[in-house]
N, C-alpha and C positions, 0 to 999 in steps of 0.2 A: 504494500500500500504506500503511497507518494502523496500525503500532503505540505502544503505550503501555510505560511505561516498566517493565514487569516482562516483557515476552517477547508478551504475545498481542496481537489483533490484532483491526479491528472495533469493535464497540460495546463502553463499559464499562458497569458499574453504578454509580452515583453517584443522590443523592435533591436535597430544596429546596437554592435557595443560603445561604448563613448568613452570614449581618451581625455578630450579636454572639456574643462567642464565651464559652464555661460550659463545664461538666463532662462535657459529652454528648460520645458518640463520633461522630467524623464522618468522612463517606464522601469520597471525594474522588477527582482522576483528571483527568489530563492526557495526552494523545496524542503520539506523533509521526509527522509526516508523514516520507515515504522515494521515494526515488527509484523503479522498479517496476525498471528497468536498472542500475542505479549500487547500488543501496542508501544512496546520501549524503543525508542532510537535506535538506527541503524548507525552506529559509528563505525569510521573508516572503511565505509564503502567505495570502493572505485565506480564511478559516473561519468556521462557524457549529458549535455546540453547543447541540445541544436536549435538551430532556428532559422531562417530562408538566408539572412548574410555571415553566419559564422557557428561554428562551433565552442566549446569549453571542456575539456575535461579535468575532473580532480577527483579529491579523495572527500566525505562527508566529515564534519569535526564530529567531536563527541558527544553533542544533541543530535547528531544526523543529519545536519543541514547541509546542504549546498553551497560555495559559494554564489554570492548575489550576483546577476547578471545585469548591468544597467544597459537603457539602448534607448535611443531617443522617437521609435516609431512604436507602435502597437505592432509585435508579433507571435508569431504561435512559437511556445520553447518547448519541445519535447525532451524528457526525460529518459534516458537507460542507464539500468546498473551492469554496468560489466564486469565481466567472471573475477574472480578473485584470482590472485598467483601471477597473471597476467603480465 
């Protein structure tokens, strides 16, 4: 199970990632991963986050989360966890 940190679950919307930062409002959006029995945090998960101009992968911190992805358009970010040992 993949929620983010306002209650839902699944894909968010988030746009580009953004470098330098101005007056424009920006989208942004970080996950958490959760156990599907436990509900506890998935720490040190290896993940990827896509979305139509880039990718990110990392590892989840110790609540499970994602790093945040900022981007300055509204886009669809998909989530995978990838195998461990990798």
């Amino acid at each position: 199970m993949v929620d983010d940190e306002f209650g839902g679950t699944g894909t968010g919307t988030v746009g580009e990632v953004r470098h330098l930062y101005d007056d424009r409002e920006m989208f942004d959006r970080h996950f958490q991963l959760l156990d599907d029995a436990s509900q506890q945090p998935l720490a040190c998960r290896r993940y990827r986050l896509s979305w139509p101009g880039g990718s990110v992968e990392g590892v989840t911190n110790a609540s499970g989360y994602t790093q945040r992805v900022q981007l300055l358009n509204p886009e669809e970010v998909s989530l995978e966890i990838l195998p461990e040992g990798d």
